[in-house]
N, CA, C and O atoms as a Tripos MOL2 file, in Angstrom:
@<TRIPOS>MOLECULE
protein
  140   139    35     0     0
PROTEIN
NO_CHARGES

@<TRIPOS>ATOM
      1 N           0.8490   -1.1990    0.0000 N.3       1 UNK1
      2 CA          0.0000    0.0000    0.0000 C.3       1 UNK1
      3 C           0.8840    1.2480    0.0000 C.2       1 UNK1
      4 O           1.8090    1.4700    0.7810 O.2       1 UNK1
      5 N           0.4080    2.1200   -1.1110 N.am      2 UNK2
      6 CA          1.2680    3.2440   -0.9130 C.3       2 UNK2
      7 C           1.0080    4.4880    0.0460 C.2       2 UNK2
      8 O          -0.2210    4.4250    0.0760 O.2       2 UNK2
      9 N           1.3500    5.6370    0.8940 N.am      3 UNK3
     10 CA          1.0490    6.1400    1.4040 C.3       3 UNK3
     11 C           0.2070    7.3440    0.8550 C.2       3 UNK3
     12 O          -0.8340    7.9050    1.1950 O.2       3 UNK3
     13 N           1.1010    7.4830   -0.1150 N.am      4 UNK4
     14 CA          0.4340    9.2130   -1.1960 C.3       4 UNK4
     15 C          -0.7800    8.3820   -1.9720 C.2       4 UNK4
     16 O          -1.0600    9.1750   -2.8710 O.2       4 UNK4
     17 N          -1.5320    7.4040   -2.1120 N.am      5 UNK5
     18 CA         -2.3780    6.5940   -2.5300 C.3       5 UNK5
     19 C          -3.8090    6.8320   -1.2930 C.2       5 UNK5
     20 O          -5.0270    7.0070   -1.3250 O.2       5 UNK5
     21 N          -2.6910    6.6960   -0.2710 N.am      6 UNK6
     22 CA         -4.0090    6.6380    0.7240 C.3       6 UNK6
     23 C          -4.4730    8.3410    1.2780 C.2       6 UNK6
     24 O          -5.5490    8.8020    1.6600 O.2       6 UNK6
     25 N          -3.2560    8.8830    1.1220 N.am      7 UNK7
     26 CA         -3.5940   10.4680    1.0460 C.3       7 UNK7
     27 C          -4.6850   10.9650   -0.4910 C.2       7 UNK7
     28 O          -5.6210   11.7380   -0.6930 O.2       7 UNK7
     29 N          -4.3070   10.5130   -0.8640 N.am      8 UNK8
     30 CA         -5.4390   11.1380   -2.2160 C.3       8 UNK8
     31 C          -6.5850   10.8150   -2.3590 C.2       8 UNK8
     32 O          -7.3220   11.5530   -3.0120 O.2       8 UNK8
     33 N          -7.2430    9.2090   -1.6000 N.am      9 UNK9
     34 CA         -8.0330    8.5500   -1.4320 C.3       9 UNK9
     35 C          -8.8680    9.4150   -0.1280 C.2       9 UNK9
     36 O         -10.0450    9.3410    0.2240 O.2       9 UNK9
     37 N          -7.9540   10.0850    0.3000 N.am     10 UNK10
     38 CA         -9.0040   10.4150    1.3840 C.3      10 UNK10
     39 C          -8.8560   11.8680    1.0620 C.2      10 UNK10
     40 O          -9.9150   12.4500    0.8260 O.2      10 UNK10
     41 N          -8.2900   12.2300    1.0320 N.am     11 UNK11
     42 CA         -8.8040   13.7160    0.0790 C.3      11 UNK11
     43 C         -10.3330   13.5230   -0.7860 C.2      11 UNK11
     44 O         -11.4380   13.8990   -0.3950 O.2      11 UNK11
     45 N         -10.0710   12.9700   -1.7950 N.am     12 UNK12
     46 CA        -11.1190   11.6100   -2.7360 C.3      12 UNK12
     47 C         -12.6560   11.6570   -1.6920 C.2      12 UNK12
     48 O         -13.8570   11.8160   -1.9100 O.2      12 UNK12
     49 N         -11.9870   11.4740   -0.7700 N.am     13 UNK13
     50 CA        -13.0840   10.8330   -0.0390 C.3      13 UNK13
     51 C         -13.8830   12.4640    1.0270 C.2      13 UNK13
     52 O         -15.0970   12.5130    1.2270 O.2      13 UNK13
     53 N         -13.0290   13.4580    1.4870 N.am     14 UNK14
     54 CA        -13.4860   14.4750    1.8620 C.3      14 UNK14
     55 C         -14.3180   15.3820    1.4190 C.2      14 UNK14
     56 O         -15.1500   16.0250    2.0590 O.2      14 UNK14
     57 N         -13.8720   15.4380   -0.5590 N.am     15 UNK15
     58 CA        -14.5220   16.0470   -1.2240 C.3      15 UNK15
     59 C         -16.1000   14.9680   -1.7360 C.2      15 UNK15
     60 O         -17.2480   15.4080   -1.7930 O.2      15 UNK15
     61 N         -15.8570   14.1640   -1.9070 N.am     16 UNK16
     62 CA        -17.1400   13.4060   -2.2950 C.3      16 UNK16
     63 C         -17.8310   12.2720   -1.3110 C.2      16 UNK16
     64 O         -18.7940   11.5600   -1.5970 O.2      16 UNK16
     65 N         -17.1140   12.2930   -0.1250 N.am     17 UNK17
     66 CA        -17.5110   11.5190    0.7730 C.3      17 UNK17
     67 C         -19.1750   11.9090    1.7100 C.2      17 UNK17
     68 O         -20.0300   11.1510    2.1690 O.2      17 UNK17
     69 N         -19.0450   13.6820    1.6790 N.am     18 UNK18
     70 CA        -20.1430   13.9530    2.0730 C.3      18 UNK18
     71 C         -21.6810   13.6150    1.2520 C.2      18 UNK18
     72 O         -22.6790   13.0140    1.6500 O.2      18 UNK18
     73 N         -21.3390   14.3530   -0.1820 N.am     19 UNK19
     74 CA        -22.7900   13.3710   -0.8600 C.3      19 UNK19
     75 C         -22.6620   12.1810   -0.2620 C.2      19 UNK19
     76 O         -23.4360   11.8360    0.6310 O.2      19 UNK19
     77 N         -21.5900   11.3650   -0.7260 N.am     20 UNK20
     78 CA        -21.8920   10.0050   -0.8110 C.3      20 UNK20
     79 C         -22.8410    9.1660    0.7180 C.2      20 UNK20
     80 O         -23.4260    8.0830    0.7410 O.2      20 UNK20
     81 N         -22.6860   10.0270    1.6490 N.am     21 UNK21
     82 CA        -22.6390    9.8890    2.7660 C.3      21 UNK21
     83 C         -24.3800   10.2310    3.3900 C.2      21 UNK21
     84 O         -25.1360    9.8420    4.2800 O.2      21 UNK21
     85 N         -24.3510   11.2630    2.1880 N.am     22 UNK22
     86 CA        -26.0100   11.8770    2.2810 C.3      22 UNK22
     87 C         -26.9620   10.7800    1.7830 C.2      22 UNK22
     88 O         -28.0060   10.3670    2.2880 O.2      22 UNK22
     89 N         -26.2980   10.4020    0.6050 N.am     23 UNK23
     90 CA        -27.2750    9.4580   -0.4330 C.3      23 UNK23
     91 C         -27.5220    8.6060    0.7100 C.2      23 UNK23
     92 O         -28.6220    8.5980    1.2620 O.2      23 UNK23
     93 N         -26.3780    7.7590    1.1610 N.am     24 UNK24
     94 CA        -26.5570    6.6680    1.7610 C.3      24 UNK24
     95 C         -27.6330    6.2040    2.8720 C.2      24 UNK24
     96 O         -28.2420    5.1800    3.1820 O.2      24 UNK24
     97 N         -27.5190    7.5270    3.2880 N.am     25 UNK25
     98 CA        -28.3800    7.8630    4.8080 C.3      25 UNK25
     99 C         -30.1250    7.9410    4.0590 C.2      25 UNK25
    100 O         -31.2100    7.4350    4.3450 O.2      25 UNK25
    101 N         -29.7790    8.5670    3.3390 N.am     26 UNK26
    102 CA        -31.2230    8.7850    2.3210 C.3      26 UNK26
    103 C         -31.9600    7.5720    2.4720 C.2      26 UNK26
    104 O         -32.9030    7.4150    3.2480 O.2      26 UNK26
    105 N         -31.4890    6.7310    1.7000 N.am     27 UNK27
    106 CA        -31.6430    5.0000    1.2220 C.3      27 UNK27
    107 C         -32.0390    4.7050    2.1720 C.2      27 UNK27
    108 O         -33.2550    4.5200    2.1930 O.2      27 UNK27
    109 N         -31.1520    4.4690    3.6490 N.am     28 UNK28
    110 CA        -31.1280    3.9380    4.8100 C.3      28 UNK28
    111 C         -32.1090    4.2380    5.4270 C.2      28 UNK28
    112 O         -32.4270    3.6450    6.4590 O.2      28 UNK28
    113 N         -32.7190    5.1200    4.9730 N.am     29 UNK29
    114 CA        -34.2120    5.8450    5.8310 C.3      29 UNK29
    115 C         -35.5290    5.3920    5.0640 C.2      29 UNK29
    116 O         -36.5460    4.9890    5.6280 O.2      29 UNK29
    117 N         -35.3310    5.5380    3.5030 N.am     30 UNK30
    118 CA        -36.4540    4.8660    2.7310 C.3      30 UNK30
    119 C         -36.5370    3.1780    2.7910 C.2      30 UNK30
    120 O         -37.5100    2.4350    2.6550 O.2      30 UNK30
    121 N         -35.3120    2.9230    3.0140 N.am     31 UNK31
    122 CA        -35.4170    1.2940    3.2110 C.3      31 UNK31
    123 C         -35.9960    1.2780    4.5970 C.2      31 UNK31
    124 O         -36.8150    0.3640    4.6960 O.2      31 UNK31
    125 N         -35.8370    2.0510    5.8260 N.am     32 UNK32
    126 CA        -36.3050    1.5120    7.0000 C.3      32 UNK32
    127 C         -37.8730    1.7780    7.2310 C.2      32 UNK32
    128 O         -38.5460    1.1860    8.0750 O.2      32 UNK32
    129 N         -38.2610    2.5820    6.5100 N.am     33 UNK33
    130 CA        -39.7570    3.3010    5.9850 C.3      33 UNK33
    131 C         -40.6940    2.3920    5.6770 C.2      33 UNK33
    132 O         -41.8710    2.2050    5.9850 O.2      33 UNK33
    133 N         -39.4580    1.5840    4.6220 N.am     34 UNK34
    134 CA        -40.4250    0.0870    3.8380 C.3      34 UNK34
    135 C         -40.4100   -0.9750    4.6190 C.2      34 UNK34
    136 O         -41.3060   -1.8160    4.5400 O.2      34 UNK34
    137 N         -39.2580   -1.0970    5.5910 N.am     35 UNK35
    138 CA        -39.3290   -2.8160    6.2910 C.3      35 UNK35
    139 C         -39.9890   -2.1750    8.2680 C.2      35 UNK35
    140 O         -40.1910   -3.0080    9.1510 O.2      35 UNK35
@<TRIPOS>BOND
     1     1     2 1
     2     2     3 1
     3     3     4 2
     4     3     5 am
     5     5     6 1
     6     6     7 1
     7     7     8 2
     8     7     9 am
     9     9    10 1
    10    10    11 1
    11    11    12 2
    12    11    13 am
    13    13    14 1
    14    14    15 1
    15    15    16 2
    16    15    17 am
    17    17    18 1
    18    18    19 1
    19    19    20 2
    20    19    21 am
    21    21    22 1
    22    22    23 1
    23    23    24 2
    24    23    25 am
    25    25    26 1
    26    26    27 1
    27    27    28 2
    28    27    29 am
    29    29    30 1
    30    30    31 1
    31    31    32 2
    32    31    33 am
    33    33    34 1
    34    34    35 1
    35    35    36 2
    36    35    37 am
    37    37    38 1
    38    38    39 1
    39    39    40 2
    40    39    41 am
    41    41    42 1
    42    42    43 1
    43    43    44 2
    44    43    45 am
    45    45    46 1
    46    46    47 1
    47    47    48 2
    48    47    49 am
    49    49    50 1
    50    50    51 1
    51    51    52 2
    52    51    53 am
    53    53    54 1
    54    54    55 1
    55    55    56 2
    56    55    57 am
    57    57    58 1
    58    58    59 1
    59    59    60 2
    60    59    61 am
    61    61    62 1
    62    62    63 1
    63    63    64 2
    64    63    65 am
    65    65    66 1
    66    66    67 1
    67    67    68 2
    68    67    69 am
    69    69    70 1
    70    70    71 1
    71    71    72 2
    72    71    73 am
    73    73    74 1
    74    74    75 1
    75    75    76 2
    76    75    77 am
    77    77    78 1
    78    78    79 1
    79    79    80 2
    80    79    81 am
    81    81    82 1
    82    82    83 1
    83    83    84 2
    84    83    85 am
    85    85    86 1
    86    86    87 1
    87    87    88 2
    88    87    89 am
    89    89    90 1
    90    90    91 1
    91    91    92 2
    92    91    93 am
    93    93    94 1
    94    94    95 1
    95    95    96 2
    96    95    97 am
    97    97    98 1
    98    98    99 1
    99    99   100 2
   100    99   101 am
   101   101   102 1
   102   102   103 1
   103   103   104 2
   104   103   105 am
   105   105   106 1
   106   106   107 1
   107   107   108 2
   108   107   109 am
   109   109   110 1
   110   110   111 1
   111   111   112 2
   112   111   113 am
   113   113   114 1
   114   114   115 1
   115   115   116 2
   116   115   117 am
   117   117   118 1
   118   118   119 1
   119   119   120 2
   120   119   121 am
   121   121   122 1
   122   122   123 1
   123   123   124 2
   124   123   125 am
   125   125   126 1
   126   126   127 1
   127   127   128 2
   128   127   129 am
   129   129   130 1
   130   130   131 1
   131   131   132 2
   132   131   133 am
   133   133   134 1
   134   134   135 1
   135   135   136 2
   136   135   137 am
   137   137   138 1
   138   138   139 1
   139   139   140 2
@<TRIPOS>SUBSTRUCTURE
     1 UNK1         2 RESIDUE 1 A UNK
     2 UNK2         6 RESIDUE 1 A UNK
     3 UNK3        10 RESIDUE 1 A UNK
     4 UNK4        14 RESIDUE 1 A UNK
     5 UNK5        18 RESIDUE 1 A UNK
     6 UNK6        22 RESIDUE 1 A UNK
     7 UNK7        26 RESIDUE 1 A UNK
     8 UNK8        30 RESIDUE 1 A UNK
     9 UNK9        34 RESIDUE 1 A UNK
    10 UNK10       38 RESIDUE 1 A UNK
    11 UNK11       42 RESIDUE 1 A UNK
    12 UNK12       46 RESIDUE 1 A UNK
    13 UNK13       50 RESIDUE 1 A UNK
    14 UNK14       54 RESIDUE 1 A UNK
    15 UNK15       58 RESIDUE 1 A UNK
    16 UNK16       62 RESIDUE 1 A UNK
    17 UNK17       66 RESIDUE 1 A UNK
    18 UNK18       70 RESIDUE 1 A UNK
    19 UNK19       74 RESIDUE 1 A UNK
    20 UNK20       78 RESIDUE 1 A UNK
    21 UNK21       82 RESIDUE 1 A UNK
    22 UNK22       86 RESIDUE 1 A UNK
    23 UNK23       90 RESIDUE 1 A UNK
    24 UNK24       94 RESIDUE 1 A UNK
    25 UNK25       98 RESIDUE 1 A UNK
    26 UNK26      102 RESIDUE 1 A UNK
    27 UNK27      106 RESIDUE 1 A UNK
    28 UNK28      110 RESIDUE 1 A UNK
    29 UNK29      114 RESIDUE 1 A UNK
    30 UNK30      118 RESIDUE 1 A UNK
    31 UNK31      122 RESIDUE 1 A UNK
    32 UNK32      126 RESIDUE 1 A UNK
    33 UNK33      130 RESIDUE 1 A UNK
    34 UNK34      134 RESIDUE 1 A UNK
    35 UNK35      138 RESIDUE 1 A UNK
């Protein structure tokens, strides 16, 4: 594993981690809605 790999990945992940993070929660709420 490289280190500057895991730095960019989480950069990667700061900038798009928040949508991704929104969607997820989204889902997680319409799925718990349905079951």
């Amino acid at each position: 594993m490289n280190i500057s790999f895991f730095g960019n990945a989480l950069l990667f992940f700061e900038m798009m981690g928040y949508s991704v993070l929104d969607s997820i929660f989204k889902t997680f709420n319409i799925l718990q809605k349905l079951f």
